[in-house]
N, C-alpha and C positions, 0 to 999 in steps of 0.2 A: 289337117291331120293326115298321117299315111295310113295306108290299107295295107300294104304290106313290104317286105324289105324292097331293096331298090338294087341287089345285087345283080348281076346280068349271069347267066349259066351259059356255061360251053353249049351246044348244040348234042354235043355227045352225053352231056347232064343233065337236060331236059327231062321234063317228066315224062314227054312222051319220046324219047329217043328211052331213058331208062325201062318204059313199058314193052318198047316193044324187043329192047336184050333179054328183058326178061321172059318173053312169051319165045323166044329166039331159045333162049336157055333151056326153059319148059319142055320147046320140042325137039330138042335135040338128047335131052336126058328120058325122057319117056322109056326111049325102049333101051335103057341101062336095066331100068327096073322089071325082075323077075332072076333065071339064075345065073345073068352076065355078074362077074366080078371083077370085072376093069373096063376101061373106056377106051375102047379105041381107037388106033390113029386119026380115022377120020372127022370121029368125034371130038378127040381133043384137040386136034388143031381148029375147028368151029368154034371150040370153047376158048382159045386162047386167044381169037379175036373179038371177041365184044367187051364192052366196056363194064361187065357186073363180074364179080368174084362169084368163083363156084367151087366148092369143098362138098365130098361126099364123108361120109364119116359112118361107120360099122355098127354093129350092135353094143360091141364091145366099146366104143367112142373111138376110136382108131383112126386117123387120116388115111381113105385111099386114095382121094384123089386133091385136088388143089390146082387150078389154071393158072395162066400167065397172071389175069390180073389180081387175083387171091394171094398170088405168092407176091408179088410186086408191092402188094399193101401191107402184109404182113412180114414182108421180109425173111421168106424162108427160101430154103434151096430145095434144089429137086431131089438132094440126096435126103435130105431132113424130112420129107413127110412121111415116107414111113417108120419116121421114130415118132411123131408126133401125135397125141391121143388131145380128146375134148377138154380133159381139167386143164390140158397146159394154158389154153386160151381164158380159163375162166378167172382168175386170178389181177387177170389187167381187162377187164371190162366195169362198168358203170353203166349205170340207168339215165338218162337226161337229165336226172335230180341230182348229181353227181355220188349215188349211193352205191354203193358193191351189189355184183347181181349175187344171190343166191346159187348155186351151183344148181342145186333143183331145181330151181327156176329158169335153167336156162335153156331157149328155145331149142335148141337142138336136145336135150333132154328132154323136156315134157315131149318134143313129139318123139324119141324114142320111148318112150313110158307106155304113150298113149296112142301110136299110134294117128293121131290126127295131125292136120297141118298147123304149123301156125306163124303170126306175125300177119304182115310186117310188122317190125318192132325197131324202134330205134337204140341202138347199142353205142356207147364209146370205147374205145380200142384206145390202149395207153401204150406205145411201141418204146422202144429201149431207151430212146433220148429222154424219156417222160413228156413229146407230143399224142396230143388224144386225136386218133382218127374216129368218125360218126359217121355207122356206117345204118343203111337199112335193110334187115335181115327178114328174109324168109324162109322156113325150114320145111319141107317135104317128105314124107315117109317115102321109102323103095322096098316093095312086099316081091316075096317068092311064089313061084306056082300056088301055094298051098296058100297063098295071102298074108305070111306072116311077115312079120315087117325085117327088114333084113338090114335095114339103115337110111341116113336120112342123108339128103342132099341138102345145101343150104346157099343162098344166094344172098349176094348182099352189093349195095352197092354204093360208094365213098359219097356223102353228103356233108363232109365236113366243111368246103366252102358254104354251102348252105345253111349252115347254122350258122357260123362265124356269119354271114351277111345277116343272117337271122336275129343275133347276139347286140352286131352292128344298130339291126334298125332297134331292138328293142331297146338299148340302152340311146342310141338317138332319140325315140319315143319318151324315154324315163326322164332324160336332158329335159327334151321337149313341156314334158307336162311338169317339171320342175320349174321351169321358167313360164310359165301360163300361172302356177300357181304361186311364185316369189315375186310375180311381177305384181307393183301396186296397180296397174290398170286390172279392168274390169274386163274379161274376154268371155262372150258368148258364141257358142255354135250353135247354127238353128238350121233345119234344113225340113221341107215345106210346110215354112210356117211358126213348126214348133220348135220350144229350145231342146237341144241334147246336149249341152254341157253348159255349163259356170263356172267361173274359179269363185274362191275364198271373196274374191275381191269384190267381183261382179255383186256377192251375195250380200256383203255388208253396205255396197253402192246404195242397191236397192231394197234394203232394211229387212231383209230374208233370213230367218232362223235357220235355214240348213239347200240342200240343191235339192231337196223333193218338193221344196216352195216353188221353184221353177222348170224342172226337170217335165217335157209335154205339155208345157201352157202353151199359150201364143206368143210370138214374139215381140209382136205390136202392143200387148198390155203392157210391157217394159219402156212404152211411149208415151208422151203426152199425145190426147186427142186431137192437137190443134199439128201437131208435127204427122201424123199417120199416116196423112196421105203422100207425104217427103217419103216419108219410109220405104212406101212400097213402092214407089217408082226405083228408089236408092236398089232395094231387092231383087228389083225385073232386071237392072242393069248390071248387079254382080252376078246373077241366075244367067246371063248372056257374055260372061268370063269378063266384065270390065270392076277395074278396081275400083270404088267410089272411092270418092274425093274425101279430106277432111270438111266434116260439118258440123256442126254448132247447133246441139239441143237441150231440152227440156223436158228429162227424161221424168216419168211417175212412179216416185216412190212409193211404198208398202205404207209408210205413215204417214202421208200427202205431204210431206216436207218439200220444196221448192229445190232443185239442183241443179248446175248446169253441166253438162258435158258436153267433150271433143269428141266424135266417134268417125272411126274409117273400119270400112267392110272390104274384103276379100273374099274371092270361093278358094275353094279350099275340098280336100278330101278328109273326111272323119267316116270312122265304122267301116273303111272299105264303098263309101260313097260319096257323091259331089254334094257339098255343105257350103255354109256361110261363117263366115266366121269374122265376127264384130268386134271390133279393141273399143272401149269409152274409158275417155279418161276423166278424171272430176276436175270442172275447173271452175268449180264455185267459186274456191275462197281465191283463185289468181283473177277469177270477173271481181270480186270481191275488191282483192286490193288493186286491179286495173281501175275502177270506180275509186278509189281512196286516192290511187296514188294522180288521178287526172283530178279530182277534188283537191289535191294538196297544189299542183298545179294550179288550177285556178287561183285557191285563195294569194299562192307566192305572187303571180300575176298580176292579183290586185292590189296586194299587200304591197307588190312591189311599184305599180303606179301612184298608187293614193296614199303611199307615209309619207308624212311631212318632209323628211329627210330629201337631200340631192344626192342623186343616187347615180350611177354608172358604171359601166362592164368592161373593163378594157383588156383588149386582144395580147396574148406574148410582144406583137409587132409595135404594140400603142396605138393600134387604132380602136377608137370606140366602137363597140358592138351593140350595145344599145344602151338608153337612159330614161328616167322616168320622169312621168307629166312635172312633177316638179322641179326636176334639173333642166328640162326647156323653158319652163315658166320661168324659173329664175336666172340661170346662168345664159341663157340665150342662142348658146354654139351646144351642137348633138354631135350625131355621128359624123360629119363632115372634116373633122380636125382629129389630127392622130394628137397623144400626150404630147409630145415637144411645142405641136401650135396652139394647145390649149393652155399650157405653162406662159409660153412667150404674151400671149394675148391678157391673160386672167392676173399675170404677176409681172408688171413690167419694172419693178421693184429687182434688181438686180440677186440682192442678198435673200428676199424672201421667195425670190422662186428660188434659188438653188437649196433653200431648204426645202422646199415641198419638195423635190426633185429628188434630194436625198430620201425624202420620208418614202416616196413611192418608191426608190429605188432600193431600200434596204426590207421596205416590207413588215415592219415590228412594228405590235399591237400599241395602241395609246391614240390618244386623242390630241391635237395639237389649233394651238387660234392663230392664223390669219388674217389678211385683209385681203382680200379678193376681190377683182373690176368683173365686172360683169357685160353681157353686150351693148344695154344701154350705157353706158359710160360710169354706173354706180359703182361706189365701192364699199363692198357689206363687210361683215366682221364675220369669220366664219369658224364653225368648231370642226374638224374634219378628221380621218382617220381612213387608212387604206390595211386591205386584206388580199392577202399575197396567196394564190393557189397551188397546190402541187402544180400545177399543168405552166406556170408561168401568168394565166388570168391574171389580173387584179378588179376588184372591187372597190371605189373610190366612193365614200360616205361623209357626206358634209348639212350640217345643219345650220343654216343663218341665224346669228344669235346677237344680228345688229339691234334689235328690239329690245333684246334682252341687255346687253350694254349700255342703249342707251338711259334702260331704267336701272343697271344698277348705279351709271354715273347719278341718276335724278335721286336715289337713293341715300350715296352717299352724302350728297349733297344733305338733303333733308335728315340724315344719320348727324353729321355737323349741327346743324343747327337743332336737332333734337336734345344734341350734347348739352350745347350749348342753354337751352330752358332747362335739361335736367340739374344742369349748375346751378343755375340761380332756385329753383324751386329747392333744391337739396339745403343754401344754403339758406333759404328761407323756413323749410322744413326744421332745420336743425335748431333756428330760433326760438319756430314754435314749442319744437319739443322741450328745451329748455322752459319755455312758459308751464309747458301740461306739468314737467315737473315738477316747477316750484306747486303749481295749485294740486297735482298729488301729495306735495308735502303737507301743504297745507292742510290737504281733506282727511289726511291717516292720523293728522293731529287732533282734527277735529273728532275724527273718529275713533281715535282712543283716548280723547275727553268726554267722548259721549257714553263709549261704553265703561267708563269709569264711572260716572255717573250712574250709568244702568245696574252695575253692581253696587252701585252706593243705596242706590232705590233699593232693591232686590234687601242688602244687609237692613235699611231700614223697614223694610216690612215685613224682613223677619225678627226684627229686634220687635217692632212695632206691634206683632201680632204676639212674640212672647210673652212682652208687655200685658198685653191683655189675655192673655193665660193667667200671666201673674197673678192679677186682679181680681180674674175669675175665681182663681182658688183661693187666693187672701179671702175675697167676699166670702164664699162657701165657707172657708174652713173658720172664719174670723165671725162675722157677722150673723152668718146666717143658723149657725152653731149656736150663738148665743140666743138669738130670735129663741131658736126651736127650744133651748133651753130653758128661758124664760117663759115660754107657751107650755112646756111641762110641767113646770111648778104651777101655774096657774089651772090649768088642767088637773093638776093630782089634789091641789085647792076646790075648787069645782068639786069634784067628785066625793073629797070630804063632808060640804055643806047639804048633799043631798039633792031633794026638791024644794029647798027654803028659797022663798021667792023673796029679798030683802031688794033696797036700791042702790047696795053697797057691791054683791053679788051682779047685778044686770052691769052694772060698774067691770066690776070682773069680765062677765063676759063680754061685754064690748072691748075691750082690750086683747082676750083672746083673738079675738073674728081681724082687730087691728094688727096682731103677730102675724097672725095665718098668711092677710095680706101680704106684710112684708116680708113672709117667707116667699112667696110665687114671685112679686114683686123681684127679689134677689135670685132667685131663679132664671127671670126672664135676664136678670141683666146678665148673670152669669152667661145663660144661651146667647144673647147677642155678643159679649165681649167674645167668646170662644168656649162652645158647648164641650164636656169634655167627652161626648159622646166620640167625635174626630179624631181625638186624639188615640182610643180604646179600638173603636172598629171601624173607622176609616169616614170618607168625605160622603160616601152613599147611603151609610146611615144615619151621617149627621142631617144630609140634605133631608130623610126619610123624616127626621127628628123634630126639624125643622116647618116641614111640610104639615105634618100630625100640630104640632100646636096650633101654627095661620087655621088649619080648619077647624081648631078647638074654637080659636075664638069668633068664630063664624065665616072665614073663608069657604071658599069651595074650589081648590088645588086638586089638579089630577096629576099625579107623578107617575112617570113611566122611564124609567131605568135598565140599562144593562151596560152595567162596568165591568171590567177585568176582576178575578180576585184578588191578582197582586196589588197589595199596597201601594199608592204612589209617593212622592218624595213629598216631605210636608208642607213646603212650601209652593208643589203642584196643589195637592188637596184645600190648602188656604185659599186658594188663590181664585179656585173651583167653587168654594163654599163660600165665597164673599161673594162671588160676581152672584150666583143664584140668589144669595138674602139679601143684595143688594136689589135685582130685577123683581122679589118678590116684596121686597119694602114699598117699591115704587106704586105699585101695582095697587099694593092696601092703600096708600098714602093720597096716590094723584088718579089714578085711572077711574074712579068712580063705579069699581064693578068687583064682587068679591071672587066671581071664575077667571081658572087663569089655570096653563097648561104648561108640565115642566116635562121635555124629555132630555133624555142622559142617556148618553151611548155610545158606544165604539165602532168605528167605522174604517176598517184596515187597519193602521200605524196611525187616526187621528180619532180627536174626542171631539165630540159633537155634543153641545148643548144648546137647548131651544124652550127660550121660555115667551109666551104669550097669553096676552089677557082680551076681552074684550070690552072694554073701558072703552074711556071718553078720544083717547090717545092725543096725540100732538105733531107737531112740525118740527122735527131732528134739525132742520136749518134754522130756527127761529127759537132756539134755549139760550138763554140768558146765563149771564158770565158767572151767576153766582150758584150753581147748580154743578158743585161737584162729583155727585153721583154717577154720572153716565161718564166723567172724565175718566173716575177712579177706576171705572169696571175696565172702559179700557187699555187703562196702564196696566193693571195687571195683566188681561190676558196679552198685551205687549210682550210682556218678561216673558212671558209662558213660547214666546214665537207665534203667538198665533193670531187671530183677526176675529173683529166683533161688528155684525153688521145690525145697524138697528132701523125695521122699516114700520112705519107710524104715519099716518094720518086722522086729523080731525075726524071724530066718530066712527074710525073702522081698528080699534083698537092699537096696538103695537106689539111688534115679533122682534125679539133683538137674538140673535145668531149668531153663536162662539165656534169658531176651529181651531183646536188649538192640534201639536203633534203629541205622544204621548213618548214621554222617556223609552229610550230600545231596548234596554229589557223586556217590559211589557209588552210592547209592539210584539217581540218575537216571541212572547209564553202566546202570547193569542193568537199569532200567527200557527204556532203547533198545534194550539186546540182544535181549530178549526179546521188544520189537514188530518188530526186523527178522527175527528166528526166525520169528515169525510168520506174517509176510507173505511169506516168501519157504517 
């Protein structure tokens, strides 16, 4: 940094050549003052040679006097100054701020006012071309015998070069500290010891909220501890005027974040003092990608030794520049041979080197197969491909792909003769198929004789089971009508006779008690042919109906039910109410045991029945061909789709196990009940 301008002054514009015109001026004007009113010849020729303006001016402001060099700066003549008074001057003057002076302000005024001296003051003077001379003024009162001030003398002396160099250094300075502060380096000045300045840059270097974070620290806390003692030797050698070198640190930042910097130190002047003054630049991320980009190097390196490919670099000239462990492994000639000796050697095939020749010579992307001799006298199958550089380079890329030929010739071969068995298997296949279809015609035949059948069954057991409705109600309405009828009469007979005990009467009522019978009698047959309870309020009551008489007549049946309340299809409920009076027939008939367990119930989309006794039971593999019963039950639940498992052994009773599905309607009403059970 500068201390001050760098302008050089005349010898005669020194400070102290100006000091001592002006103590030269002082004593040669002294004894003007009291009631001389003009200057002398001897005096004004004194005055006409030093280099400060000297103007005396009246009470009135009036010019009386004006020396050579007063008039030479202001450009007046000898005839002009006594027309000339103090406003004329005030008009083209300026403050250093460039403001208009105030007319009462101005030195030559106040000290006539007042009486006192005053200034020096720096004034600028605008002359007629509109160039500003700066000048520096000092104004003196000149008093009469009686001390009254009688006017004022005023010296002044041209400092316009001086500012101007002044002007110079400041906006050289303003440059200066523009370019400290635009620059993205980090610039610190420190001078013993401590910093006196940072730029912007410096501050965000090392993670600083503002310059009073570093502004009188140490300069060495802006170090790492393991660099410090670099530092200060670096310090003692720019402190002895030598520039330090560039070097390479690890400076510590404010958030211990890890950074590297370039830094070169110079002395320097800052404040008007000998300083240091340090540039760091950041070179993290270029050590950063220096580390990346020797890491990218490596991997190309070995990427470039170790890919399987034959690889090689050749010069504008044709000479090879280098080649990788694979292209010596396999091709056997390196650097030793320019393109034209390795073409003549590798392709003595006349036609297929001038194609490689072309390939290399024209440079166009694509992959092309050859045959290539190699140094041992082999000759491989090669896939290859050349990349043509700006610069002339090529890059020659070849992969041996004799292995690979030789397995697709072994391929094709085996492709042939795989043909060849897919022929014969196809047209063997095509026979078989012909065979599956005639036995699919077969089986769809069979299979819509069977299910004609099944709907033949299905019409006969609902013809079969109407039949027995019929009968039911023939009995009931026929028979048993009559029965009840005849027991009426006989009854209202009875009731005529009194208490007469005759043998005609006991006659009578034995024949009553004979009716009665064969009304329950017709009853029961009715309930076995088909109770008409089923048909009124469904198969759960029948079964209920059903259940209630077996324990009338001394069973002990435990029924436990839960069916849907939709009604099923009649010849679902038939088919449900046979298979139960058929398992509860059994039960009274063979099982030797009057308990016996019937459940009914819904289970998703199927029906679940389960009936079990603890009887004598039997051997399901060892019944005998004339026992239709267990046949019947399960043909029907056949029709129904569903399956009947019946498990029984010698003295551990028997459980026979119906699943049938249950018509979709149903399925789906129960499926609702049970999501709104849920939900609510």
């Amino acid at each position: 940094m500068h201390d001050g301008p760098a302008t050089h002054l005349k010898d005669s514009d020194s400070p102290t050549a100006r000091h001592e015109a002006e103590s030269l001026v002082s004593d040669v004007m002294r004894p003007l003052s009291g009631e001389q009113q003009g200057v002398p010849a001897m005096t004004a020729g004194i005055l006409d040679s030093v280099v400060v303006g000297v103007m005396q001016f009246s009470t009135d402001g009036r010019v009386t006097y004006a020396n050579a060099y007063a008039r030479g700066m202001l450009r007046i003549a000898d005839k002009e100054i006594g027309d000339l008074v103090l406003s004329d001057f005030h008009p083209r003057t300026i403050w250093p701020d460039g403001s208009s002076i105030r007319f009462e302000d101005y030195p030559a005024v106040v000290c006539l006012r007042t009486g006192k001296p005053q200034g020096p003051a720096t004034i600028g003077f605008r002359d007629d071309n509109g160039e500003t001379k700066w000048v520096t003024a000092s104004v003196v009162p000149t008093f009469d015998a009686s001390a009254r001030v009688q006017g004022v003398i005023a010296t002044f002396v041209d400092i316009t070069d001086l500012k101007q160099a002044e002007e110079s250094l400041r906006q050289s300075d303003e440059r200066y500290l523009r370019l400290v502060e635009e620059t993205p380096d980090a610039i610190v000045i420190h001078r013993g010891g401590e910093i006196r300045f940072i730029n912007d840059a410096g501050i965000a270097l090392w993670g600083g909220a503002s310059r009073a974070d570093f502004i009188g620290q140490p300069v060495l806390d802006l170090v790492h501890p393991r660099h410090r003692e670099a530092a200060r030797r670096r310090i003692r050698a720019i402190e002895s005027g030598i520039t330090a070198p560039l070097a390479d640190q690890r400076p510590l930042r404010r958030d211990g974040r890890p950074i590297r910097v370039e830094v070169i130190g110079m002395p320097c002047v800052y404040e008007g003092k000998p300083s240091i003054q340090a540039i760091f630049r950041n070179v993290t991320e270029r050590r950063r990608a220096e580390r990346r980009v020797r890491r990218q190097r490596e991997i190309l390196r070995k990427f470039f030794d170790r890919i399987p490919l034959l690889v090689a670099i050749f010069a504008p000239s044709g000479r090879i520049k280098m080649c990788n462990r694979q292209w010596q492994r396999v091709v056997g000639w390196g650097t030793e041979l320019t393109l034209d000796e390795l073409l003549q050697r590798c392709y003595p095939d006349a036609e297929a080197r001038e194609r490689v020749a072309r390939l290399t010579a024209e440079g166009k992307p694509g992959w092309i197969e050859t045959r290539m001799m190699v140094s041992d006298g082999r000759t491989l199958d090669i896939l290859g491909a050349v990349i043509r550089l700006s610069d002339g380079t090529m890059i020659g890329m070849a992969q041996d792909i004799t292995a690979r030929k030789q397995a697709e010739t072994a391929l094709r071969q085996h492709k042939a003769e795989l043909e060849q068995r897919v022929t014969a298997r196809t047209a063997e296949l095509t026979q078989k198929n012909a065979e599956l279809e005639s036995e699919i015609a077969v089986r769809r035949s069979a299979e819509a004789q069977l299910h004609e059948k099944q709907e033949t069954l299905e019409q006969l057991l609902d013809t079969h089971e109407r039949h027995r409705q019929l009968v039911a109600y023939e009995i009931h309405d026929t028979f048993v009508q009559d029965v009840i009828g005849a027991l009426m009469y006989l009854d209202l007979y009875r009731d005529h006779q009194g208490d007469t005990q005759s043998a005609e009467l006991a006659n009578i009522d034995k024949a009553q008690l004979l009716l009665r019978e064969a009304v329950q009698s017709a009853r029961r047959t009715i309930s076995g042919l088909r109770p008409p309870i089923i048909d009124e309020q469904g198969v759960a009551a029948a079964i209920e109906y059903l259940v209630s008489e077996l324990n009338a007549e001394g069973m002990e049946i435990r029924l436990e039910q839960a069916l849907p309340r939709e009604r099923l299809p009649p010849v679902f409920e038939a088919a449900v109410f046979r298979v139960v009076q058929e398992a509860l027939t059994n039960v009274q008939r063979h099982s030797g045991t009057k308990r016996a367990d019937v459940t009914l119930k819904q289970s998703g989309d199927r029906l679940e029945l389960q009936v079990r006794d603890f009887g004598a039971g039997f051997d399901p593999e060892r019944v005998g061909s004339g026992h239709f019963g267990l046949r019947g039950m399960a043909e029907r639940v056949r029709l129904l789709n569903g399956t009947v498992e019946i498990e029984s052994s010698p003295g551990k009773g028997t459980e026979i196990r119906v699943v049938a599905p249950l018509p979709t309607h149903v399925a789906a009403e129960a499926d609702s009940a049970a999501t709104a059970a849920n939900l609510g």
